[in-house]
C-alpha positions as CSV (number, residue, x, y, z in Angstrom):
1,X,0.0,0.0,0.0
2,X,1.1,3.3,-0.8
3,X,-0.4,6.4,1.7
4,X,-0.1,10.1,0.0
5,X,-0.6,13.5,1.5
6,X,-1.0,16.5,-0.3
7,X,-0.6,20.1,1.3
8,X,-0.2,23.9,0.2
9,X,-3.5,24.5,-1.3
10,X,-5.4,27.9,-0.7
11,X,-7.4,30.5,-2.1
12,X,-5.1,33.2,-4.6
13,X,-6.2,35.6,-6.8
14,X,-6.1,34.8,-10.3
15,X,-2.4,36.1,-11.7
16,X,-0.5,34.8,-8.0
17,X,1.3,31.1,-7.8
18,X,1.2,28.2,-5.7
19,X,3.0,25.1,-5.0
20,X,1.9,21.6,-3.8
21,X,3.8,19.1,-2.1
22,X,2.7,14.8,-2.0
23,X,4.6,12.9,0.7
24,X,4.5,9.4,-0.4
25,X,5.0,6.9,2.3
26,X,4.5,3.1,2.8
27,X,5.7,0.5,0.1
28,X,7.4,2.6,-2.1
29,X,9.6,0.1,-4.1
30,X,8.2,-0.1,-7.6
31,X,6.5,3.2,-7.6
32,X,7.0,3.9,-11.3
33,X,5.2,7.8,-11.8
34,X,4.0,10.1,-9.6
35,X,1.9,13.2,-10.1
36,X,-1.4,15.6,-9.7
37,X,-4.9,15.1,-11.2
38,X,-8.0,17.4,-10.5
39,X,-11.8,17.5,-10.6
40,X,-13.5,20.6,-10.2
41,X,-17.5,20.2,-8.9
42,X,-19.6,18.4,-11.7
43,X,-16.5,17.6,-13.8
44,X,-14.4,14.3,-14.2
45,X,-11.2,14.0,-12.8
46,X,-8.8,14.9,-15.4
47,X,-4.4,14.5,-15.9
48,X,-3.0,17.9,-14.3
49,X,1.0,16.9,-14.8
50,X,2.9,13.5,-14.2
51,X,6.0,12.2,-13.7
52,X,8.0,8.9,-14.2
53,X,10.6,7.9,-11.8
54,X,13.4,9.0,-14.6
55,X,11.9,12.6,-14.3
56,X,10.4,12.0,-18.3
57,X,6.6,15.0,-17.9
58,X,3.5,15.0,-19.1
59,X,1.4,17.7,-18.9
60,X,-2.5,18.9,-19.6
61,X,-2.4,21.4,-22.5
62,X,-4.3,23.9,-20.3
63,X,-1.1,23.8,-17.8
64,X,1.4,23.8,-20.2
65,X,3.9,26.3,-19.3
66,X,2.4,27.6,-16.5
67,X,2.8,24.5,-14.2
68,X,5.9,22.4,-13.6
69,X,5.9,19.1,-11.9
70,X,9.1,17.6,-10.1
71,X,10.0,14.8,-7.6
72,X,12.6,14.1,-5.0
73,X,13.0,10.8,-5.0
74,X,15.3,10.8,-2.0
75,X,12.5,12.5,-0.1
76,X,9.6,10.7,-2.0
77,X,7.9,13.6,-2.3
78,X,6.1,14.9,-5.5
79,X,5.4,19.1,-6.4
80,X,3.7,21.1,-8.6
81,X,4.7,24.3,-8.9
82,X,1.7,26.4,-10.4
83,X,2.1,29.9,-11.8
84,X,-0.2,32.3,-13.6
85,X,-3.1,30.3,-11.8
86,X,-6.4,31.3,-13.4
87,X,-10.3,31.0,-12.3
88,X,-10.7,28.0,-14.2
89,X,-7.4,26.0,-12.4
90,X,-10.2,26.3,-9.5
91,X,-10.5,22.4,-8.5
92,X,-9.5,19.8,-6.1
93,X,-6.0,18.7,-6.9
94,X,-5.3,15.0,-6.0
95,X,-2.1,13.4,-5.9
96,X,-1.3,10.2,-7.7
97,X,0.8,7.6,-7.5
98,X,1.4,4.2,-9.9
99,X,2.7,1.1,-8.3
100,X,2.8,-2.3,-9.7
101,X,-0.4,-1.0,-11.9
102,X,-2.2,0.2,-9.4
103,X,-3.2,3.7,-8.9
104,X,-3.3,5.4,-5.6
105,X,-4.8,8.5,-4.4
106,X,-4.4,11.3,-2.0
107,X,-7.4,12.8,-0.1
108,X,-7.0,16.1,-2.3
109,X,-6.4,19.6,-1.5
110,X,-8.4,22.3,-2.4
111,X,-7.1,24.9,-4.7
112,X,-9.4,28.2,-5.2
113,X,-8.5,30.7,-7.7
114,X,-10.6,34.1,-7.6
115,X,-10.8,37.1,-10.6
């Protein structure tokens, strides 16, 4: 089992930046990519940014260039860096984590973006 915590989500004004942080802990050995999805009320959950353990991105095209996602592997921790946040980034932001093909999830942190 893997256990993920996310934390630095808030309300900003639209323009500011925040940053997110997933602590990965449990049975780590075979995690394989790491990163954030979101799902704002009445929507699906859709791919924010990922990661694979060799540091190889993927990104949502609505993100691209505004967010950056990162890992320190030493510290099994997972970020993602968000800049230029706008009204429609509004969501809950949920970390992710693969393992042996499973997916795990973290209870989500709420990110709030106002015009």
């Amino acid at each position: 089992q893997v256990q993920l915590v996310e934390s630095g989500g808030g309300l900003v004004q639209a323009g500011e930046s925040l940053r997110l942080s997933c602590a990965a802990s449990g049975s780590l050995l075979g995690i394989v990519a790491m990163g954030w999805y979101r799902q704002a009320p009445g929507k699906q959950r859709e791919l924010v940014a990922t990661i694979s353990y060799g540091g190889s991105t993927n990104y949502a095209a609505s993100v691209k260039g505004r967010f950056t996602v990162s890992r320190d592997n030493g510290k099994n921790t997972v970020y993602l860096q968000m800049n230029s946040l706008k009204p429609e980034d509004t969501s809950v932001y949920y970390c992710y984590a693969q393992r042996l093909k499973t997916d795990y999830w973290g209870q989500g942190t709420q990110v709030t973006v106002s015009s």
